[in-house]
C-alpha positions in Angstrom: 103.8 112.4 102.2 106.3 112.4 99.1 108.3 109.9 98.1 111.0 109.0 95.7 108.8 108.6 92.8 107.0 112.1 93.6 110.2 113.5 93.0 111.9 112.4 90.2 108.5 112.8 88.5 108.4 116.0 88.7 112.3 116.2 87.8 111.2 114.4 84.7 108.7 117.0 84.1 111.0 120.1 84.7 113.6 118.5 81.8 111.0 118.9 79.4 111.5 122.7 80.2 115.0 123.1 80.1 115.8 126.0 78.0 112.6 127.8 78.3 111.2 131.3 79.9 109.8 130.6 83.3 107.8 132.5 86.5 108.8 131.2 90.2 106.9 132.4 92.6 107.4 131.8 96.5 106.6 132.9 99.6 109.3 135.4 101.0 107.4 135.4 104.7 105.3 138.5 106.5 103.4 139.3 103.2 106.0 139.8 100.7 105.8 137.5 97.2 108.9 136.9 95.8 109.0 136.8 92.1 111.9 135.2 89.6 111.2 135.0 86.3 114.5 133.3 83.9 115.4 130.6 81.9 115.6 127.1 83.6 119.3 126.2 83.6 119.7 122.7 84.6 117.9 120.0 86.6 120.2 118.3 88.9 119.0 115.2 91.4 117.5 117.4 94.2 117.3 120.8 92.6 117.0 123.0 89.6 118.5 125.9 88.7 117.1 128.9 87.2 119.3 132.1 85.4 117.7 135.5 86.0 117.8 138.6 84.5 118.8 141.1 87.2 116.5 144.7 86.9 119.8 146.8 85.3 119.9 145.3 81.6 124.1 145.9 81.7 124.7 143.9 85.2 125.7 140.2 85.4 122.8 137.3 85.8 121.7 135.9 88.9 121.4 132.1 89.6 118.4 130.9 92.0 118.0 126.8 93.1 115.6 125.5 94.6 114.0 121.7 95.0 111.6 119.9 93.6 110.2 119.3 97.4 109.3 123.2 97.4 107.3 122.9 94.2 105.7 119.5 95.3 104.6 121.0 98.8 103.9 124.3 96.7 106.0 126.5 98.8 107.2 127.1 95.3 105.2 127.6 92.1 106.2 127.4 88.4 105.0 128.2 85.7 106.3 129.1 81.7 106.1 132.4 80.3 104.0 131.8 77.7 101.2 130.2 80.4 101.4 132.9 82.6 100.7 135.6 79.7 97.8 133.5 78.4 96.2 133.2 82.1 96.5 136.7 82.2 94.7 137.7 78.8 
């Protein structure tokens, strides 16, 4: 079960990351991963926001929210740039 605390905990935790390059990954349903990787924007009392990069450099960026409930119940999972490249070497 979450509670209150859970969440602003891990609000407290995303602040620290404001500003920085990060990887969400979620579940888009029937197999497919969906994958956003931008800068967190701001963390508000129920959600965060992330700016993307969109595929064509020239086209406008793309804002994606979510809430700290879908990282706490891991529908959602997070991590910085720099983390996921070391994992990977």
């Amino acid at each position: 079960m979450i509670i209150k605390s859970d969440v602003e905990e891990c609000k407290k935790n995303l602040e620290t990351f404001i500003g920085r390059t990060v990887r969400l990954t979620s579940n888009g349903g029937r197999k497919r991963i969906i994958v956003h990787e931008g800068i967190l924007d701001h963390c508000y009392p129920n959600m965060f926001t992330v700016k993307c990069n969109r595929k064509p450099a020239n086209s406008t960026k793309e804002i994606v929210s979510y809430s700290y409930v879908d990282v706490l119940t891991k529908t959602v999972h997070i991590t910085t740039v720099a983390e996921a490249e070391t994992q990977a070497s």
